[in-house]
C-alpha positions as CSV (number, residue, x, y, z in Angstrom):
1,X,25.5,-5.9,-2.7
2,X,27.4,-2.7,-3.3
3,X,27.4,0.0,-6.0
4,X,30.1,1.9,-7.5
5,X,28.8,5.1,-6.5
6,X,26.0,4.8,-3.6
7,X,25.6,8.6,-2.9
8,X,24.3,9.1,-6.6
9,X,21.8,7.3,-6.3
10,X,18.1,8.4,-6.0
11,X,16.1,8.5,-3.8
12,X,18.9,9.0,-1.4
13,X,19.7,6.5,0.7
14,X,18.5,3.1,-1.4
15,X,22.1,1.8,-1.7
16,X,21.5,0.9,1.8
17,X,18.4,-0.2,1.5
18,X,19.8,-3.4,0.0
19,X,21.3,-4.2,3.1
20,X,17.8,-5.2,4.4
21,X,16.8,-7.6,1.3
22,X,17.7,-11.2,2.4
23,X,17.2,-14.6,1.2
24,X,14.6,-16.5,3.1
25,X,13.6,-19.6,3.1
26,X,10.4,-21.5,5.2
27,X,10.6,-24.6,6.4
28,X,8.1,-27.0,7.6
29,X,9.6,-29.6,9.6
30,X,6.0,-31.6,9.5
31,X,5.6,-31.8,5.8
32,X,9.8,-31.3,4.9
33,X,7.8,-28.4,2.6
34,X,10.3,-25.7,1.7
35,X,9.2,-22.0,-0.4
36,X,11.1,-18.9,-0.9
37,X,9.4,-15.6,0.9
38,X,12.3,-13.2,0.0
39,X,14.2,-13.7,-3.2
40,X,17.1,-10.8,-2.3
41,X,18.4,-8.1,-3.8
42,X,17.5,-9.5,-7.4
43,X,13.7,-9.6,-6.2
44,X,11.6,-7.8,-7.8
45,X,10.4,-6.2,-4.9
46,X,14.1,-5.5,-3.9
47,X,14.0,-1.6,-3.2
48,X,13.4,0.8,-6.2
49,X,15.9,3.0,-8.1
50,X,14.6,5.9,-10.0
51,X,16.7,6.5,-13.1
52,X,18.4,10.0,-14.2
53,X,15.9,9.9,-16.8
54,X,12.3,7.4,-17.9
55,X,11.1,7.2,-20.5
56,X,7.5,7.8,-21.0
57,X,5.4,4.0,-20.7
58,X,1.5,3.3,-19.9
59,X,0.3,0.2,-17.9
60,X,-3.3,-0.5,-16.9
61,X,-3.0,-1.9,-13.7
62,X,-6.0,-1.2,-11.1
63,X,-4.6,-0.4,-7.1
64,X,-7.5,-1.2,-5.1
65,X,-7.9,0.6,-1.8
66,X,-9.3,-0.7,1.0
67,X,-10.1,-0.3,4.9
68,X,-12.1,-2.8,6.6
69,X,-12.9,-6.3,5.4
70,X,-15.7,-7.3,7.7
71,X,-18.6,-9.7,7.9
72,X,-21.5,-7.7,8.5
73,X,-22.3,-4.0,8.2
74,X,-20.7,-2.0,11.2
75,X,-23.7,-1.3,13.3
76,X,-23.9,2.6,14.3
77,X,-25.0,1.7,18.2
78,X,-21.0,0.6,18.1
79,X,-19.9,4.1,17.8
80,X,-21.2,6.0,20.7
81,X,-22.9,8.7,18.7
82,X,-20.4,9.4,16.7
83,X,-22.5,9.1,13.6
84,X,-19.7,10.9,11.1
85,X,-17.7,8.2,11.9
86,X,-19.6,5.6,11.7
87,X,-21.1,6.6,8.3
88,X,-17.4,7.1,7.3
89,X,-16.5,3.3,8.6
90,X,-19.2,2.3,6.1
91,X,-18.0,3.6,3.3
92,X,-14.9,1.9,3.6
93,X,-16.2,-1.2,4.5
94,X,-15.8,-4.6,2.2
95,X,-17.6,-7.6,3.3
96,X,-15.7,-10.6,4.3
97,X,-18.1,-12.6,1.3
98,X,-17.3,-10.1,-1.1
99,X,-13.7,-10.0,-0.7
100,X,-13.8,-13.7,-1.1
101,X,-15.4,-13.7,-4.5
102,X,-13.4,-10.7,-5.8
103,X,-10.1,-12.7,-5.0
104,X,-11.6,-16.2,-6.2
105,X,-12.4,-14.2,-9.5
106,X,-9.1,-13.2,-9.9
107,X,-7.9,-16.4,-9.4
108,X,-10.4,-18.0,-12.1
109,X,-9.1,-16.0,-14.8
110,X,-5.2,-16.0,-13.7
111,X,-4.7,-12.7,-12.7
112,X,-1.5,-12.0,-10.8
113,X,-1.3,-9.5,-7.4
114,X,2.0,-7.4,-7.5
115,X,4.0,-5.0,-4.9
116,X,4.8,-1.4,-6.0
117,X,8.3,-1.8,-6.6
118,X,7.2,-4.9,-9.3
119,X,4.8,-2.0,-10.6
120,X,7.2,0.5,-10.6
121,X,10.0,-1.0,-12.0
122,X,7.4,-1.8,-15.1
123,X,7.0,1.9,-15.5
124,X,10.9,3.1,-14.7
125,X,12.7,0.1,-17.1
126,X,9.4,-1.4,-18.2
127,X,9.7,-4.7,-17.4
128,X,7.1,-7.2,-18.3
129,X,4.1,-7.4,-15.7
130,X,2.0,-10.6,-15.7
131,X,-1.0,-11.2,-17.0
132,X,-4.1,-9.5,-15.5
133,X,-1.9,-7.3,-13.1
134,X,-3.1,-5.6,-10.2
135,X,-2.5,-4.3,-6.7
136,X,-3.9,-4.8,-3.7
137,X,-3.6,-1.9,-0.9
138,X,-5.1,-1.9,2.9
139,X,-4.8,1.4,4.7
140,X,-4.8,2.1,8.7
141,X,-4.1,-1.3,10.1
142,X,-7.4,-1.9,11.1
143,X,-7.6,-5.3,12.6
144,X,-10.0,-7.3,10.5
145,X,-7.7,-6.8,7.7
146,X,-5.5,-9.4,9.3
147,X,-8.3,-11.6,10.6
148,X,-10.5,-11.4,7.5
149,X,-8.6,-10.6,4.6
150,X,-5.2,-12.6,5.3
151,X,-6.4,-15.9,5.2
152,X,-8.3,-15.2,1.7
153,X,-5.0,-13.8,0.2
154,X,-3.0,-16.7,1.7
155,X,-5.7,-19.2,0.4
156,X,-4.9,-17.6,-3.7
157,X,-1.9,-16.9,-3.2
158,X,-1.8,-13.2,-3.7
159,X,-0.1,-10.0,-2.2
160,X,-1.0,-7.2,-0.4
161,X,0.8,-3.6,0.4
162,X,-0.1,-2.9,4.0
163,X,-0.1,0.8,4.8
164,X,-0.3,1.2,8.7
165,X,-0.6,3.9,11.1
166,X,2.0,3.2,13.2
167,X,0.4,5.5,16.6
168,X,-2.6,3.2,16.2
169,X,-0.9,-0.1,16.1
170,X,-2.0,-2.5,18.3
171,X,-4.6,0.5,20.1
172,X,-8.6,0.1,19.9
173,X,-10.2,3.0,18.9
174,X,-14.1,3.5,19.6
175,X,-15.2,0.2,18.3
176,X,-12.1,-0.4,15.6
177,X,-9.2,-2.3,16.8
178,X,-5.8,-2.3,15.1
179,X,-3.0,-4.9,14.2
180,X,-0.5,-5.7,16.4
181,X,2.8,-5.2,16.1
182,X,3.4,-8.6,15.9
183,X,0.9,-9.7,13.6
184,X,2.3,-6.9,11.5
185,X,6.0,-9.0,11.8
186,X,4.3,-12.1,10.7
187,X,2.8,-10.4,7.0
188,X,6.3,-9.1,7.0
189,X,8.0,-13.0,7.2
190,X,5.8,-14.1,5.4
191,X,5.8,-12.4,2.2
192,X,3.6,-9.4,2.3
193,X,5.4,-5.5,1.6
194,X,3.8,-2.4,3.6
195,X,4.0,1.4,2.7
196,X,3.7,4.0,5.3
197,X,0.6,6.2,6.3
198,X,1.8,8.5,9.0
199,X,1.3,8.2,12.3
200,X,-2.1,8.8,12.9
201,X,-3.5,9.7,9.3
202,X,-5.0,12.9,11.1
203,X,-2.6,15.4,8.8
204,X,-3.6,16.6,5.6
205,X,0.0,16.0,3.9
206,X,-0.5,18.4,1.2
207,X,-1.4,21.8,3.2
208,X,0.9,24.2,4.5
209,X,0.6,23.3,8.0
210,X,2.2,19.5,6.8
211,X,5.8,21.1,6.7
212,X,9.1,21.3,8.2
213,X,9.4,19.5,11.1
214,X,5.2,18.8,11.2
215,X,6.4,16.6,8.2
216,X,9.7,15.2,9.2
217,X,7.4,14.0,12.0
218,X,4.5,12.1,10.3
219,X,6.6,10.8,7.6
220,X,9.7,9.7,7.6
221,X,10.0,9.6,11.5
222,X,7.0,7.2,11.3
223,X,8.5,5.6,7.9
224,X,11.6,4.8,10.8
225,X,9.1,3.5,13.0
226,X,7.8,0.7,10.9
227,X,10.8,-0.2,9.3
228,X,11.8,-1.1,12.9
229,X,8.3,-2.8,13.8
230,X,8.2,-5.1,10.4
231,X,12.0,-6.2,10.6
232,X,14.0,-3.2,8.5
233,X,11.5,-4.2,5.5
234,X,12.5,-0.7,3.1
235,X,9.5,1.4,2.9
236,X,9.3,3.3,-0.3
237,X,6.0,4.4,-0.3
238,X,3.3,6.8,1.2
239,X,-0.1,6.5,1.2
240,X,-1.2,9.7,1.6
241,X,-3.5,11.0,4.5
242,X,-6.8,13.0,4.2
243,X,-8.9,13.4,1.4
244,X,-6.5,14.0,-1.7
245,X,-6.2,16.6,-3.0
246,X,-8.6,18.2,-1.4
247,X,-10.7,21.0,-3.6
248,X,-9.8,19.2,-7.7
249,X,-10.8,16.1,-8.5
250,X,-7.8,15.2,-10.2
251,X,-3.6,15.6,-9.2
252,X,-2.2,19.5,-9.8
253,X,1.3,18.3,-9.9
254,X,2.7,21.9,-9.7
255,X,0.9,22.8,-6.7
256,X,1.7,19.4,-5.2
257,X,5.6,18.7,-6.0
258,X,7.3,20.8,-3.3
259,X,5.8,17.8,-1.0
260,X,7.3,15.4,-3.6
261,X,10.4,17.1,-3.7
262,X,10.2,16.5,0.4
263,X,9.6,13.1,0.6
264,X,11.9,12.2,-2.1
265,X,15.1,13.6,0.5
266,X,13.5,11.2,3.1
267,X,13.6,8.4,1.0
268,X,10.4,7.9,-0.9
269,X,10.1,6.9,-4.3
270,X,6.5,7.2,-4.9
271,X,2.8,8.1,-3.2
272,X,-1.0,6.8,-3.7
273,X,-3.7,9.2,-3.5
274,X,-7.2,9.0,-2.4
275,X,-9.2,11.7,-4.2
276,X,-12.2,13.4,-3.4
277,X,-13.8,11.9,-6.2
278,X,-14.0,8.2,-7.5
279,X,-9.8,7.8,-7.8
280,X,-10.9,4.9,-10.8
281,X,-11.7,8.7,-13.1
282,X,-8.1,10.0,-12.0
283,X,-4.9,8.8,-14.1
284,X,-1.1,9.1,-13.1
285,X,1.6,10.6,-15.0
286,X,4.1,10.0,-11.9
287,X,5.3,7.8,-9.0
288,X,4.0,10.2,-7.0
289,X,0.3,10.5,-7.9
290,X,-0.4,6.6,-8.1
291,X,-4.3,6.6,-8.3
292,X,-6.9,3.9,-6.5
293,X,-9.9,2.4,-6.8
294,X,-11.8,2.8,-3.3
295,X,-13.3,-0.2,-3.1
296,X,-16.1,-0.7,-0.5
297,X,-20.0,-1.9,0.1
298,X,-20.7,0.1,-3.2
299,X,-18.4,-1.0,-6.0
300,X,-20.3,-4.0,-7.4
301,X,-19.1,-7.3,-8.2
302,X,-18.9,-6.6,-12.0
303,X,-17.4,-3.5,-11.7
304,X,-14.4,-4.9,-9.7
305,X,-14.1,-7.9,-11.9
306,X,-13.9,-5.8,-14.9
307,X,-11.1,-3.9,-13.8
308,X,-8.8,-6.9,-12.8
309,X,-10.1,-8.2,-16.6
310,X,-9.0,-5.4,-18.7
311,X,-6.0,-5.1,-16.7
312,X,-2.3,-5.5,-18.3
């Protein structure tokens, strides 16, 4: 694919960004089963250009965050009595039977899992979304994303955006382990997008000490990383690290948009937050201030299944 005038493009860089957006096609030699996993550079989750100008648009579509999809509680005697972080671990945690029914609910009513560029080309050139839209986000790389989660996905057929750290993958941590690099290759093949989350989600992006070469660092040298670990997958998002942002509950774009302006010149088109308050309240008027739901042992079943339900 070329374009006329690459270097005009924004964010820059994305021209060759296309180089990375093959065809593929499976094969089962058992079954003589063939299916598409990368549609190309027509995809819609083909890399995103941002426009000179967008026009205003509104979709309802619910990003749901989460962390660890396990099947029972974590126990704090696993933590070594580090009892911050085990209380942390907890709030993040899904159960394996929950996760089931929230995805088999989706299913029932024909709701449709999408990747960020899908969701962001709605809002840059609004095209159509499917019925019941919504995203589905795992942060950190934690391993029982990929040994819980993954098969439920696989079994409806959905999406996920993996946002890894890539100094923790394939490491064990206290009592968390994290995917490997290549079970991280494997989601890549096999149709799954990722964005990044730094190296070791242990830098508050949005303070001064995040800049300059602090930045350059945790961003878009690990942005480099995974590109390489995944298979040269673009990555075109950040999932950004600490508690965002940090003293509001909702986005203050003017305090926030020198990051913006940051990440943009590394290639980034967009970010997702994770507020200090429930990110359902917050709304986005931006790319870069993509809200979530934190989803974890206390958002109920109704509440979850109402959000998929009164999505676009």
């Amino acid at each position: 694919m070329s374009f006329a005038n690459p270097a005009s493009l924004s964010p820059p860089g994305v021209a060759a960004l296309f180089s990375m957006t093959q065809i593929s096609v499976e094969y089962d030699s058992a079954t003589g089963a063939a299916w598409v996993v990368g549609e190309g550079p027509a995809s819609m989750d083909a890399p995103v250009i941002v426009p000179a100008s967008v026009t205003s648009r509104q979709v309802d579509v619910p990003i749901f965050m989460y962390h660890l999809v396990e099947n029972q509680e974590p126990q704090e005697s696993a933590y070594g009595g580090n009892t911050y972080g085990w209380k942390i671990d907890v709030g993040l945690t899904t159960l394996t039977s929950q996760f089931q029914a929230q995805m088999a609910y989706a299913h029932s009513i024909g709701a449709t899992s999408i990747s960020l560029p899908h969701l962001a080309d709605a809002l840059l050139y609004g095209l159509p979304l499917p019925a019941h839209s919504f995203v589905v986000t795992f942060d950190d790389g934690r391993l029982s994303q990929w040994t819980n989660a993954v098969p439920i996905l696989r079994q409806y057929g959905f999406t996920a955006v993996f946002f890894p750290c890539t100094a923790l993958v394939g490491g064990v941590y206290g009592p968390q382990q994290y995917v490997t690099a290549a079970e991280l290759r494997d989601l890549a093949d096999t149709g799954f997008s990722f964005g990044d989350h730094t190296l070791k989600d242990n830098v508050a992006l949005w303070t001064g000490d995040a800049t300059g070469q602090q930045l350059e660092t945790v961003t878009n040298q690990s942005k480099t990383t995974l590109e390489s670990l995944i298979g040269a997958q673009p990555i075109q998002f950040i999932a950004y690290t600490g508690v965002w942002p940090g003293s509001t509950q909702f986005s203050d774009s003017a305090r926030e948009q020198p990051l913006f302006t940051t990440l943009q010149g590394y290639g980034y088109v967009g970010g997702l937050q994770d507020l200090v308050n429930d990110s359902a309240d917050d709304y986005s008027t931006a790319l870069w201030q993509l809200p979530r739901v934190r989803v974890g042992l206390g958002i109920s079943a109704s509440s979850w299944d109402t959000w998929v339900e009164d999505a676009d």
